[in-house]
N, C-alpha and C positions, 0 to 999 in steps of 0.2 A: 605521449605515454608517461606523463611525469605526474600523470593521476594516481598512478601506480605505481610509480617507484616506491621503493622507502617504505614496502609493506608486504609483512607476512602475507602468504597463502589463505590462512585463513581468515582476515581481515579482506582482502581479495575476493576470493570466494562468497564470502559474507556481502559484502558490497556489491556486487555482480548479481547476485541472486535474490537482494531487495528490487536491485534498480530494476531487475526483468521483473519482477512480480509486478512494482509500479507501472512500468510503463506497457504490457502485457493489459493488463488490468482495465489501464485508461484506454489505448488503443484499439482494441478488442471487441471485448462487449459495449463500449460505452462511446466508438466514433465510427470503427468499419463494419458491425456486424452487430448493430444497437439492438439488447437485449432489452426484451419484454419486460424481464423480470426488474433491470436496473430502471426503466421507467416507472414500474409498479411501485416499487419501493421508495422513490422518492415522489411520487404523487401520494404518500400519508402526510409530508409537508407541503407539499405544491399541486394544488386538485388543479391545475387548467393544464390539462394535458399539455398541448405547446412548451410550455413553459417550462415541466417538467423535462422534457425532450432538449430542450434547450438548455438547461441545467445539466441535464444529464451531459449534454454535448461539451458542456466548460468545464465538469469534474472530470471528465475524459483528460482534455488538455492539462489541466493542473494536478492529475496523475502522473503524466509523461513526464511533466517540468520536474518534479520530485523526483519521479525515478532519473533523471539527469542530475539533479543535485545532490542526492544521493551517491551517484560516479563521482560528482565535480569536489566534494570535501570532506574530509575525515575530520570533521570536527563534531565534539560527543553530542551536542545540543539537537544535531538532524535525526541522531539515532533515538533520542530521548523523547522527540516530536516525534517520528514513525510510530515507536510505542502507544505513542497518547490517541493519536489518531487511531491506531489498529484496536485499541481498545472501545474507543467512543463507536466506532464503526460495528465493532460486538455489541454493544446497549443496542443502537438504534437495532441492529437488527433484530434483537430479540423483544425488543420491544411492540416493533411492526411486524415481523415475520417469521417468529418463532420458528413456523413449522419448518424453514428452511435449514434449523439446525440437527433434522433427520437425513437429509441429504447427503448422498457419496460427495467428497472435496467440499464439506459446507465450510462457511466461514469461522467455525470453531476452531476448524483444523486448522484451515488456512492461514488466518489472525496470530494462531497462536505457534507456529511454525514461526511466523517471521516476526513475530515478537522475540521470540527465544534467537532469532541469527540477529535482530536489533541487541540483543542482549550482550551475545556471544563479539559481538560489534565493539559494543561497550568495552567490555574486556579486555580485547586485543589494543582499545585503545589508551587505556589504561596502562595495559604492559609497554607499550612500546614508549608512553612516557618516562616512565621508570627506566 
């Protein structure tokens, strides 16, 4: 529990509720219960089905790892990479699959929810320097 010492609530909080999105995220649609749609969408870079599937099966895994590294350090640099990522993740999608940002829970929301707790992240870590 010494992941957790030595930090505000909402630094905590903040931290706890990336890690479940990431690891939610990977585990979920993308290893126990592989969505259609996350194959779809990465078959606009990877056309041989298989492949796509099997990609999909590794960003799964190295969602999990993130959302544990994410637990494992409060150092600003993870939070600043969540952001980049959550960002480049909006392009592609809007790129390939626009229409998915009409959808209830689409990735607008989503993205930009945990951008702003990567944010909020930031913050806390800042303060607790000081």
């Amino acid at each position: 529990m010494k992941l957790f010492a030595e930090q505000g609530s909402v630094m905590l909080f903040s931290r706890l509720a990336l890690a479940f999105s990431w690891i939610y995220q990977g585990a979920v649609p993308k290893l126990v219960c592989r969505s259609d749609g996350e194959t779809d969408l990465l078959g606009h870079v990877i056309p041989v089905y298989q492949w796509a599937c099997m990609a999909v099966s590794w960003m799964g895994a190295g969602e999990i790892v993130f959302g544990f590294l994410l637990l494992a350090t409060r150092r600003i640099w993870i939070f600043h990479l969540n952001i980049a990522v959550l960002f480049s993740l909006l392009i592609f999608v809007l790129l390939f699959e626009p229409q998915l940002f009409t959808e209830p829970f689409n990735p607008l929301t989503l993205n930009v929810s945990l951008i702003a707790l990567s944010l909020v992240a930031i913050a806390e870590l800042k303060k607790m320097k000081n």
